[in-house]
C-alpha positions in Angstrom: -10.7 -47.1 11.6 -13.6 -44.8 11.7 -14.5 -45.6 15.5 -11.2 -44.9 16.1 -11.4 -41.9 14.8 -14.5 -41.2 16.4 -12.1 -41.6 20.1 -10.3 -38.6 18.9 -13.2 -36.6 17.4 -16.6 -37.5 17.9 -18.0 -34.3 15.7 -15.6 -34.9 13.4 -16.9 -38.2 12.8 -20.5 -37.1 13.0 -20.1 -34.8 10.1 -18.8 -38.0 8.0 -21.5 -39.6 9.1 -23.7 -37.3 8.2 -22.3 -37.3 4.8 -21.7 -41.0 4.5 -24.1 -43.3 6.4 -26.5 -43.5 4.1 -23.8 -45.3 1.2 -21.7 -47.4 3.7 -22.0 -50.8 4.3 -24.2 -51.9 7.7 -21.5 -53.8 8.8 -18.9 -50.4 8.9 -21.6 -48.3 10.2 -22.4 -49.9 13.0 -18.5 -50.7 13.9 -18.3 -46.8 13.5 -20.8 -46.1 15.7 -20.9 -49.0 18.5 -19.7 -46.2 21.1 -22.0 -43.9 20.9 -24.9 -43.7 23.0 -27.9 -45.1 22.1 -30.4 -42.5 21.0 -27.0 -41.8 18.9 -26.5 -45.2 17.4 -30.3 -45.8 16.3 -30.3 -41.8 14.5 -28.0 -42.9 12.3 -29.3 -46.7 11.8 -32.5 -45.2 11.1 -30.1 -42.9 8.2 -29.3 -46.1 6.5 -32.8 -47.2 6.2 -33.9 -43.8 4.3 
């Protein structure tokens, strides 16, 4: 759903990212994120480690 989203509105999906990442499961992160590019996809992997 979120990558979805994220077709429609990448910034708006950034900004629930930003928000979010850090509670939500790996596994719906990185489906939310498996479009972006990959400097992208690793910022907000690197959220989830924090």
């Amino acid at each position: 759903m979120l990558r979805e989203m994220g077709k429609r509105d990448k910034d708006l999906l950034m900004q629930f990212l930003e928000k979010y990442a850090t509670v939500m499961p790996r596994t719906m992160l990185r489906y939310s994120i498996e479009k972006f590019e990959e400097e992208e996809r690793q910022y907000y992997m690197g959220l989830k480690k924090n």
